[in-house]
The first five atom37 places (N, CA, C, CB, O) and aatype in JSON, in Angstrom:
{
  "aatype": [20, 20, 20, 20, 20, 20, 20, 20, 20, 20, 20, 20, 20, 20, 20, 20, 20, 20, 20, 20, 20, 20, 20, 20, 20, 20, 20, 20, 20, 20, 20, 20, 20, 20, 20, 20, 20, 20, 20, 20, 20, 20, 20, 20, 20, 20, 20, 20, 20, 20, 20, 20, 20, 20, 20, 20, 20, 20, 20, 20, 20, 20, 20, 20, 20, 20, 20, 20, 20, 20, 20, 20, 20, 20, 20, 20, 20, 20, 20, 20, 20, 20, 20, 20, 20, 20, 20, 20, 20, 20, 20, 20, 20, 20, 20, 20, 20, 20, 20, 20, 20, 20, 20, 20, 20, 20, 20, 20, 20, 20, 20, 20],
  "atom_mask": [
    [1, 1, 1, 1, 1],
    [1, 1, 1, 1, 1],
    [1, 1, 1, 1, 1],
    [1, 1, 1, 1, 1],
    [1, 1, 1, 1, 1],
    [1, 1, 1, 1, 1],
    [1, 1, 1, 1, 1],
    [1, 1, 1, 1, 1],
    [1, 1, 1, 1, 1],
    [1, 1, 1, 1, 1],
    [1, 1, 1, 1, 1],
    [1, 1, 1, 1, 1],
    [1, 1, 1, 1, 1],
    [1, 1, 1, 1, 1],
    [1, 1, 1, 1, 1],
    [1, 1, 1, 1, 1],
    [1, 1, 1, 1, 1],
    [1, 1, 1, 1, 1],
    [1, 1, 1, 1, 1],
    [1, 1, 1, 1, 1],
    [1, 1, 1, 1, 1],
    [1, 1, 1, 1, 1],
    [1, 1, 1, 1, 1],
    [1, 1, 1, 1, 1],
    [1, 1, 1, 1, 1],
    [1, 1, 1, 1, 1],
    [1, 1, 1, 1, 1],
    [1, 1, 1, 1, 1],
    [1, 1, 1, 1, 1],
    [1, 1, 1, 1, 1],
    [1, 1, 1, 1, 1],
    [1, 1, 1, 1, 1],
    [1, 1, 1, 1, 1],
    [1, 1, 1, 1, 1],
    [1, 1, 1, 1, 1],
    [1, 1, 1, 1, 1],
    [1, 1, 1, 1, 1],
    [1, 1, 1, 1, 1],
    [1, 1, 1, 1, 1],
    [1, 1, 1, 1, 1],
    [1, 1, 1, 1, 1],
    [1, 1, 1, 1, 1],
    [1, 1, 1, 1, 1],
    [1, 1, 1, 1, 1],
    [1, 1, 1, 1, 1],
    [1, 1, 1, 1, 1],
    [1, 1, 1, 1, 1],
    [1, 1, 1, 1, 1],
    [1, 1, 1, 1, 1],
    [1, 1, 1, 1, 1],
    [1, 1, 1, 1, 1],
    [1, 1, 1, 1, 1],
    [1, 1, 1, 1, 1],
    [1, 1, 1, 1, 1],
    [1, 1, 1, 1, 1],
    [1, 1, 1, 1, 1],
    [1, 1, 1, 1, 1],
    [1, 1, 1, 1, 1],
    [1, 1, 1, 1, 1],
    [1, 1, 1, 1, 1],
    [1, 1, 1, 1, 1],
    [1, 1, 1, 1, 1],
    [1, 1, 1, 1, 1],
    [1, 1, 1, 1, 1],
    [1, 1, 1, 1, 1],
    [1, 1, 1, 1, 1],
    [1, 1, 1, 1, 1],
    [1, 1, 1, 1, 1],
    [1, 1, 1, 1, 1],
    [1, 1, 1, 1, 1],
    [1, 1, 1, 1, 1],
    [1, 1, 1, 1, 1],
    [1, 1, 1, 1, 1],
    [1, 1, 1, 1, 1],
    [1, 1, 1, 1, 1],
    [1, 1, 1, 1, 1],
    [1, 1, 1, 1, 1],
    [1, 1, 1, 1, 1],
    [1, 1, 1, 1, 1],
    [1, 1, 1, 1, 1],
    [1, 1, 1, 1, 1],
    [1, 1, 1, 1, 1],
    [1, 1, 1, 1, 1],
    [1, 1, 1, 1, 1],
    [1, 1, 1, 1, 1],
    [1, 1, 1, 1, 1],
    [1, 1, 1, 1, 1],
    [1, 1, 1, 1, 1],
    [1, 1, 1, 1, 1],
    [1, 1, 1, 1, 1],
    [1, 1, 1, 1, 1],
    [1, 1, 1, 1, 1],
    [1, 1, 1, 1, 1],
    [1, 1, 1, 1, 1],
    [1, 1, 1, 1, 1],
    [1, 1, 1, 1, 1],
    [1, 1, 1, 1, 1],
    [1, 1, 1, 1, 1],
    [1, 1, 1, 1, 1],
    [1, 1, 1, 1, 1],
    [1, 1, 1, 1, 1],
    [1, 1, 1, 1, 1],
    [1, 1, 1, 1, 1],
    [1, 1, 1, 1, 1],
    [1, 1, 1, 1, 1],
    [1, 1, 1, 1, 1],
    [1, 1, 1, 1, 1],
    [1, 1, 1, 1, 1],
    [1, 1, 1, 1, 1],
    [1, 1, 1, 1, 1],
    [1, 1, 1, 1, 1],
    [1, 1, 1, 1, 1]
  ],
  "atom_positions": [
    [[76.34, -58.86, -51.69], [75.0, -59.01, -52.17], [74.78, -60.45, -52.63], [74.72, -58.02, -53.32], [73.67, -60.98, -52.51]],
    [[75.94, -61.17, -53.21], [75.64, -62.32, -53.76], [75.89, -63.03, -52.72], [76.25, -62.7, -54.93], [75.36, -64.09, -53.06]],
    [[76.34, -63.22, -51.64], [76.33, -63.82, -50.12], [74.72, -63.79, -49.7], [77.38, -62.76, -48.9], [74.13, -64.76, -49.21]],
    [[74.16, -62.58, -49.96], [73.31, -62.91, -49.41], [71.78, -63.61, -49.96], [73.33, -61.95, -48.85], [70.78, -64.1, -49.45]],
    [[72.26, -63.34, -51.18], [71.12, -64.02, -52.27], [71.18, -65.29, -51.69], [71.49, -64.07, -54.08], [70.08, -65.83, -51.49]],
    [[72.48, -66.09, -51.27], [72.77, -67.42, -51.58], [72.15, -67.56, -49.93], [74.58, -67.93, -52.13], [70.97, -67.92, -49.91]],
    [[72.4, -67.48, -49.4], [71.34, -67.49, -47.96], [69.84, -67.88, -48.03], [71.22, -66.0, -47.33], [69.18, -68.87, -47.71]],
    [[69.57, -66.51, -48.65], [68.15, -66.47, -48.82], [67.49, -68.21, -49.77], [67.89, -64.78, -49.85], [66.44, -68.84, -49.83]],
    [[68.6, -68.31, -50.22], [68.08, -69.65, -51.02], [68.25, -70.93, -50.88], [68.42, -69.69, -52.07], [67.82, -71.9, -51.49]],
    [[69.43, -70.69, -49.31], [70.19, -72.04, -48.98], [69.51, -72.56, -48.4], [71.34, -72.15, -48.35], [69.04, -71.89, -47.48]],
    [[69.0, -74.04, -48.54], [67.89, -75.13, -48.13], [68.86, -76.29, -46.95], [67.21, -76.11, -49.9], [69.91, -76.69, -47.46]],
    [[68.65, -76.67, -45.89], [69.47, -77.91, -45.55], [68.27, -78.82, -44.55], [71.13, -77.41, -44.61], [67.66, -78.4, -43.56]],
    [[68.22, -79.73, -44.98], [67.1, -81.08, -44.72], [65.88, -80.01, -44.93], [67.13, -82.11, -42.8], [65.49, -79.42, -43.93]],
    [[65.17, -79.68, -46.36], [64.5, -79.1, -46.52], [63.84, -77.97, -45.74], [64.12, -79.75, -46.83], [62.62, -78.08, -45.66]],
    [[64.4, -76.9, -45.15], [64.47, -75.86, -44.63], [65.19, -74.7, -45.02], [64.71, -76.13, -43.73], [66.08, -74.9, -45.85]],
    [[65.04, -73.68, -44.69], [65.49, -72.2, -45.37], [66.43, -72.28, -44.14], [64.21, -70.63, -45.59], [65.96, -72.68, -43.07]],
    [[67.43, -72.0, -44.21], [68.5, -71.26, -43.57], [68.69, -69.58, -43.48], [69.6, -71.77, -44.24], [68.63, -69.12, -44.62]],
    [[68.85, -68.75, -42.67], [69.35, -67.76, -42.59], [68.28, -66.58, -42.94], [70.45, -67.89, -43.32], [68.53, -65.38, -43.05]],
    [[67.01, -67.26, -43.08], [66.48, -66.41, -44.36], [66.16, -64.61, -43.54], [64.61, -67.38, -45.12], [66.44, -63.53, -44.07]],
    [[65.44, -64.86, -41.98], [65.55, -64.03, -41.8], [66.78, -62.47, -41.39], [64.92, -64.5, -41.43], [66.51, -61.27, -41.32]],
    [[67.89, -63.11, -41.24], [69.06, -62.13, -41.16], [69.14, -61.59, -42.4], [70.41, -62.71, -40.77], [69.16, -60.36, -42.48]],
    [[69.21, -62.43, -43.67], [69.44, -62.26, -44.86], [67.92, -61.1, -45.17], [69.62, -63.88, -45.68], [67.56, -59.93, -45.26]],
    [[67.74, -61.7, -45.19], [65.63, -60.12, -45.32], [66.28, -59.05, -44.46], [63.2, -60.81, -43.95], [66.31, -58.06, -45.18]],
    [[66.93, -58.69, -43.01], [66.87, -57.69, -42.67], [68.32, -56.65, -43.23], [66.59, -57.95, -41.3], [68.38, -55.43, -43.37]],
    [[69.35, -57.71, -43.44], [70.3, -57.3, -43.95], [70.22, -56.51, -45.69], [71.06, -58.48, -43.75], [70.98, -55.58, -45.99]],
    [[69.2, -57.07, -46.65], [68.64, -56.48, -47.53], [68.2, -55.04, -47.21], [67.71, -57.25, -47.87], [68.7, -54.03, -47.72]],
    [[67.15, -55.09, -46.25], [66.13, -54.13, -45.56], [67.02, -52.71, -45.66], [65.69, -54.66, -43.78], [66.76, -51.66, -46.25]],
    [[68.22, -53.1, -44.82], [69.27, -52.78, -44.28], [69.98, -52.01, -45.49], [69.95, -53.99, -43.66], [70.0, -50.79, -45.34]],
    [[70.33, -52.29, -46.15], [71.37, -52.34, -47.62], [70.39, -51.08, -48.67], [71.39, -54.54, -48.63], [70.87, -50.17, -49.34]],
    [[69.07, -51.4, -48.53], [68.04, -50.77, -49.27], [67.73, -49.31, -48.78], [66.81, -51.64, -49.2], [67.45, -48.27, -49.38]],
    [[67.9, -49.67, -47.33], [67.39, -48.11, -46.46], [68.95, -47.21, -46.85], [67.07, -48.37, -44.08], [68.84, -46.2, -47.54]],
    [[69.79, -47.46, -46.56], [71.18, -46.71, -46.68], [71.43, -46.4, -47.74], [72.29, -47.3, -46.31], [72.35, -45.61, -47.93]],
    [[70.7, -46.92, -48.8], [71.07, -46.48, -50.75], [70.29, -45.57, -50.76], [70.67, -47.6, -52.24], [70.59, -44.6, -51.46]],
    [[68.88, -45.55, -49.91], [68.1, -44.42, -50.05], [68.53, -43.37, -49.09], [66.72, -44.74, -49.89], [68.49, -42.21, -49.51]],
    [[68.65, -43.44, -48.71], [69.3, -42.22, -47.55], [70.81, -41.29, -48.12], [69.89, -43.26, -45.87], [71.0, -40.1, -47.89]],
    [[71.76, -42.2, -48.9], [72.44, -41.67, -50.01], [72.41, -41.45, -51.2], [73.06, -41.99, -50.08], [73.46, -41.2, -51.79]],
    [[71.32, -41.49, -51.8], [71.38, -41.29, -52.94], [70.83, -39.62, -53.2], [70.64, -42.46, -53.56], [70.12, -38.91, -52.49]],
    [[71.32, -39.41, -54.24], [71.8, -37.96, -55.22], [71.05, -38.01, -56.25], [73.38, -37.81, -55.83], [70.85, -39.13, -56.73]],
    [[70.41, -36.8, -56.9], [70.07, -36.68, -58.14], [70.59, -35.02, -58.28], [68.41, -37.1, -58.38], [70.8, -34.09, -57.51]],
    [[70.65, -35.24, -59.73], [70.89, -33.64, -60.2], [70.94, -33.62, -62.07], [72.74, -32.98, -59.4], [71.6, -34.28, -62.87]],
    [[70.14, -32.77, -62.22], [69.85, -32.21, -63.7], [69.88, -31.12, -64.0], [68.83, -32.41, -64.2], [69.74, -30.23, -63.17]],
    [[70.07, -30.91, -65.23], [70.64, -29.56, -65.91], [69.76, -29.84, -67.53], [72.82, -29.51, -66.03], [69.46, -30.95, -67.98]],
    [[69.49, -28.52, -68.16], [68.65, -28.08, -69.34], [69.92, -26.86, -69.74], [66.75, -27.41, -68.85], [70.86, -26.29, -69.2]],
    [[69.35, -26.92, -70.84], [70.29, -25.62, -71.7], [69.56, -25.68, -72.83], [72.11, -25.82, -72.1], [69.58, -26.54, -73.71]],
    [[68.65, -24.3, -72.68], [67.3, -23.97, -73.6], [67.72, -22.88, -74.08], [65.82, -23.76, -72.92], [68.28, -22.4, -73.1]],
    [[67.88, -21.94, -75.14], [67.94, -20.93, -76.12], [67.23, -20.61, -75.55], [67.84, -20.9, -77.41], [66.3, -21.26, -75.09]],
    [[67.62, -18.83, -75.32], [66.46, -18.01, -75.0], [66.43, -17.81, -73.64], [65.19, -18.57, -75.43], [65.52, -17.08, -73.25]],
    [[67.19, -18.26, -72.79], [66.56, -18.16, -71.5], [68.05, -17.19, -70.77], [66.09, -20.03, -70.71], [69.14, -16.99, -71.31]],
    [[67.57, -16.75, -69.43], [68.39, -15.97, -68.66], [68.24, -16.65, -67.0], [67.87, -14.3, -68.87], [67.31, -17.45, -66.9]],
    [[68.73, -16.5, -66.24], [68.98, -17.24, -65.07], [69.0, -15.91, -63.94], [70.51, -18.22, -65.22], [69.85, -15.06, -63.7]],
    [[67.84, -16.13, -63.47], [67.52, -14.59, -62.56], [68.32, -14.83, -61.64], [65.95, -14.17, -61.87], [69.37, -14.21, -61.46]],
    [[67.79, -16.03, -60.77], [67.98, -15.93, -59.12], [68.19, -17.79, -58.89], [66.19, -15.04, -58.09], [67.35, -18.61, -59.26]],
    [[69.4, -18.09, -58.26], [69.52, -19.68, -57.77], [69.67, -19.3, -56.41], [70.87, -20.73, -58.4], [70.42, -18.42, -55.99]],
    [[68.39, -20.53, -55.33], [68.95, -20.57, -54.09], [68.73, -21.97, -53.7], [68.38, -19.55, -53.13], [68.33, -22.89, -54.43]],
    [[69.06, -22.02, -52.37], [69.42, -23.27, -52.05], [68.77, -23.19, -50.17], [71.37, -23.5, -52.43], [69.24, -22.37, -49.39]],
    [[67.95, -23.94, -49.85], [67.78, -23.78, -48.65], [67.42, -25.48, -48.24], [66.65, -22.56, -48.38], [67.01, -26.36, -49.0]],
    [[67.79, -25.59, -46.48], [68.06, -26.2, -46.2], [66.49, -26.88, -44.92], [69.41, -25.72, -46.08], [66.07, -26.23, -43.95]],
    [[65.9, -28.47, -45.44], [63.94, -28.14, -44.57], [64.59, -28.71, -42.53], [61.79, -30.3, -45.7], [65.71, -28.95, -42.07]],
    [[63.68, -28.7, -42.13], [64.33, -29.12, -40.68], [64.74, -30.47, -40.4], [63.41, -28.88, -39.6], [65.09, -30.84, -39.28]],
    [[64.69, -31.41, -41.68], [64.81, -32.96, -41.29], [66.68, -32.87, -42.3], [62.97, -34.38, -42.21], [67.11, -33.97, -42.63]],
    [[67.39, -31.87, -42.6], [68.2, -31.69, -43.28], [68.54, -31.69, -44.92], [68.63, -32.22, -42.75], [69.47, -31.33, -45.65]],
    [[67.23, -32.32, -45.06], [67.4, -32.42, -46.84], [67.63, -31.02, -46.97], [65.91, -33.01, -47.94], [67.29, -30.16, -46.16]],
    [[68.45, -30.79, -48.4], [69.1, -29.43, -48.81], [67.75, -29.38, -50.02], [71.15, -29.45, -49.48], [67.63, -30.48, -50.56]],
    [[66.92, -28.52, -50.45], [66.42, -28.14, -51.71], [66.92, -27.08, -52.33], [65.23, -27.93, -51.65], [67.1, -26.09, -51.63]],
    [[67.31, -27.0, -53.83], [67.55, -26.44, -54.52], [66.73, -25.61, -56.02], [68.29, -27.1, -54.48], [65.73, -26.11, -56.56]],
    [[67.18, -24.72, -56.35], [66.57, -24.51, -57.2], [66.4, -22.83, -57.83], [65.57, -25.15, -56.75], [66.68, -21.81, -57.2]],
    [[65.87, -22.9, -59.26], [66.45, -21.53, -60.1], [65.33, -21.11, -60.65], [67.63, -21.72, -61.33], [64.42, -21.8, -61.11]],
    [[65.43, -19.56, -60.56], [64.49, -19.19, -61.39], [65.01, -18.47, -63.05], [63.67, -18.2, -60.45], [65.87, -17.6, -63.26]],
    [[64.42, -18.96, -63.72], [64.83, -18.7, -65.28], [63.89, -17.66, -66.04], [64.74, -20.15, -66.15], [62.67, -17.76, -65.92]],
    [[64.3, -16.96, -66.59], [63.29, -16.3, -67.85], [63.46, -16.98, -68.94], [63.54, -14.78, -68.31], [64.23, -17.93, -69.11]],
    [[62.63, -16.42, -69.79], [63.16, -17.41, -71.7], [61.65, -16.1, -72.49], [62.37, -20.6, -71.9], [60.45, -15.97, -72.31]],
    [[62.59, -15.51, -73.26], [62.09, -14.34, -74.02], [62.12, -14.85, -75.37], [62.93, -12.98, -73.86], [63.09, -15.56, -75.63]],
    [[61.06, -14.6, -76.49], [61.64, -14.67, -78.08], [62.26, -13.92, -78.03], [60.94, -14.53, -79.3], [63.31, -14.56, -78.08]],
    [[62.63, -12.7, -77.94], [64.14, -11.57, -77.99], [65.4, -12.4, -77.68], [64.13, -10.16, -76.62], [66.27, -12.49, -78.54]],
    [[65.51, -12.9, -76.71], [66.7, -13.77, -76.26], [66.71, -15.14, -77.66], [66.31, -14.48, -74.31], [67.64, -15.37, -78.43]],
    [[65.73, -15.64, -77.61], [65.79, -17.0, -78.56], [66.36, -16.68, -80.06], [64.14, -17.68, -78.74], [66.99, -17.42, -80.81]],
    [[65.86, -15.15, -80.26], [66.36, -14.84, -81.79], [67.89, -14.84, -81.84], [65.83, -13.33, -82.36], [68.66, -15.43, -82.6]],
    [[68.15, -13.85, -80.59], [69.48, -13.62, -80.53], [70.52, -14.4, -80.27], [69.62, -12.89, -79.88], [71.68, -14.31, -80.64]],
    [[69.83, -15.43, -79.39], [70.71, -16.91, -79.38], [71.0, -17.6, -81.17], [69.51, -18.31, -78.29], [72.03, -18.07, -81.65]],
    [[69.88, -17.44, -81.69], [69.95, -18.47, -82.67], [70.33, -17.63, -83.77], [68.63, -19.34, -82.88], [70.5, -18.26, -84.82]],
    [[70.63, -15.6, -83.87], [71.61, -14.9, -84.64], [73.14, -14.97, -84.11], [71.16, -13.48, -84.69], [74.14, -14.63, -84.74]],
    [[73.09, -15.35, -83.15], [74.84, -15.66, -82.72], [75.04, -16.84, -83.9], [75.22, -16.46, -80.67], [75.43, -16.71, -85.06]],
    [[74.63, -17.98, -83.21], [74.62, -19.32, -83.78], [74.92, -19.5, -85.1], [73.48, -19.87, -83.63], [75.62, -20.4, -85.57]],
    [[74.25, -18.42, -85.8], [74.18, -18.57, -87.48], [75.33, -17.67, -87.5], [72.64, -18.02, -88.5], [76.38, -18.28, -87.69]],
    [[75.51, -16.07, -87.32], [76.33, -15.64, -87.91], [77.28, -15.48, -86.83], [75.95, -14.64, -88.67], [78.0, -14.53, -87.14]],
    [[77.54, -15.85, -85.97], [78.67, -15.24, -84.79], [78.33, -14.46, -84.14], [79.8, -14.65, -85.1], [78.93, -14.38, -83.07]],
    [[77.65, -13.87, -84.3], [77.71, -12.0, -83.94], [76.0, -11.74, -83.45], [78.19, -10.7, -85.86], [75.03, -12.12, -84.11]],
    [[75.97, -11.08, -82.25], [74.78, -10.62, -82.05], [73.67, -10.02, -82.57], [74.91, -10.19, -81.55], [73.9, -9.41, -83.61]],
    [[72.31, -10.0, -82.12], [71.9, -9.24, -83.44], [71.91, -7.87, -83.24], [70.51, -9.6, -83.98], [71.92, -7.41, -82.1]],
    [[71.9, -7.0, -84.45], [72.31, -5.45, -83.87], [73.43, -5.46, -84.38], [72.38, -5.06, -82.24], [73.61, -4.66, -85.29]],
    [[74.7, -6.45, -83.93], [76.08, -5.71, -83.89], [76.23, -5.56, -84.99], [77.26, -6.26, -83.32], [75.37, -6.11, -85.69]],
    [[77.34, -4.78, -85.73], [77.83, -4.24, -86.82], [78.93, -4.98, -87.21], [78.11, -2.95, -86.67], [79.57, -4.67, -88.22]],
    [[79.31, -6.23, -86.29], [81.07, -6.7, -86.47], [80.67, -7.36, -87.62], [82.05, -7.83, -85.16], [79.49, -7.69, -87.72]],
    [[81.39, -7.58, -88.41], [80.8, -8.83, -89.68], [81.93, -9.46, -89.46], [80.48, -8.43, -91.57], [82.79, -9.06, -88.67]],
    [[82.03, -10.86, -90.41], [82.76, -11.44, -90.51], [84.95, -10.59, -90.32], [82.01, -12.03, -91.78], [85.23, -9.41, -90.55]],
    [[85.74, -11.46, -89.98], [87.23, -10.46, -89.96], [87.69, -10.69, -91.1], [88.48, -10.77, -88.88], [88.4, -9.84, -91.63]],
    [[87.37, -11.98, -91.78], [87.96, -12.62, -92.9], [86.7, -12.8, -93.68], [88.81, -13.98, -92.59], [85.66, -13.27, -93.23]],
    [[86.94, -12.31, -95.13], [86.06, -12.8, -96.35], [86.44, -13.56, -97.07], [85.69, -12.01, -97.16], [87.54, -13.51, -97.62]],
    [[85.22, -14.85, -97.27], [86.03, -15.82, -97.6], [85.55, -15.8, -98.94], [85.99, -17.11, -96.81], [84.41, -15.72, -99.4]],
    [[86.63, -15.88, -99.43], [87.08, -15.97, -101.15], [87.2, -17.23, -101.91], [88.48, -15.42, -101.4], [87.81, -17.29, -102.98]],
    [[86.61, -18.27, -101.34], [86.82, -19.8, -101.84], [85.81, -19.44, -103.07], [86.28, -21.31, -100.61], [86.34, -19.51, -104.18]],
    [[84.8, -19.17, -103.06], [83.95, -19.03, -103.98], [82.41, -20.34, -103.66], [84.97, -19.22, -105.44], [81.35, -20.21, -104.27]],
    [[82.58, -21.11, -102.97], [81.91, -21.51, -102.6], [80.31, -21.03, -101.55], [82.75, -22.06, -102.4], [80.39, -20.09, -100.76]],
    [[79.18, -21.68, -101.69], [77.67, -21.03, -101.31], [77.36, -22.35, -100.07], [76.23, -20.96, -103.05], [77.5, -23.58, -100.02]],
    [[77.01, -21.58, -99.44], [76.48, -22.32, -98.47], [74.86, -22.88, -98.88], [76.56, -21.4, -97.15], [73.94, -22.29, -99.45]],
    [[74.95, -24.31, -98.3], [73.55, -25.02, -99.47], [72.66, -25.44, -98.48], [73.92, -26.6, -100.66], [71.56, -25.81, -98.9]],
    [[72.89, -25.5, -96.99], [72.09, -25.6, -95.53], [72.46, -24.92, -94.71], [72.05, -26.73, -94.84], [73.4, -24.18, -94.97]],
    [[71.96, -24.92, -93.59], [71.82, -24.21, -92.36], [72.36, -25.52, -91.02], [69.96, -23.61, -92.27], [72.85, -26.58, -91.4]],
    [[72.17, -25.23, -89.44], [72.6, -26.05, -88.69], [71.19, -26.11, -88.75], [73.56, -25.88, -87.55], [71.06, -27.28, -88.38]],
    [[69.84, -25.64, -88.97], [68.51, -25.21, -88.56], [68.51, -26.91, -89.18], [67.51, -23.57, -89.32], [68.48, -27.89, -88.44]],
    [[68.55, -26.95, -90.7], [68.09, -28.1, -91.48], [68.4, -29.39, -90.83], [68.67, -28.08, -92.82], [68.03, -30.47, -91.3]],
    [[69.2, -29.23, -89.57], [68.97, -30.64, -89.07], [68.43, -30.75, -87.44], [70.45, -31.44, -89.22], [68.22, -31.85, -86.93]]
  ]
}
């Protein structure tokens, strides 16, 4: 890349040298980054369930992807009653160990 910057800029008895190889070789360099390049993202939202992921393929070969999600307040509570106490809401398990330090809890993870 820096070869070819220096092209594009190299002057001799006040004239551009190279300039056009150097433009198509760019051209060149630019089309192939786009033709490889990748993206991919991910979310992780409380509350949600993951129905159905598919993946299909259009006639010029690009692959599209993609998911269908639910997201319930039922799910969001129950995410965020795990979170606080461990345990689902409903379940009956309580804590295995009672803790006897004597110490009170004075926040939540909520408070931040």
């Amino acid at each position: 890349m820096e070869e070819i910057a220096t092209r594009i800029t190299h002057y001799e008895n006040a004239e551009k040298i190279g300039t056009e190889d150097a433009i198509e070789n760019i051209g060149n360099m630019i089309d192939n980054s786009l033709r490889s390049a990748k993206s991919d993202a991910t979310i992780s939202l409380k509350g949600t369930a993951e129905i159905k992921v598919w993946e299909e393929k259009d006639s010029s070969g690009q692959i599209h992807v993609g998911s269908i999600i639910t997201w319930t307040a039922a799910q969001l509570t129950n995410s965020q009653t795990i979170e606080r106490n461990g345990t689902a809401a409903g379940s009956n398990n309580g804590p295995s160990v009672k803790d006897s330090r004597g110490s009170r809890v004075v926040n939540s993870k909520d408070d931040f």
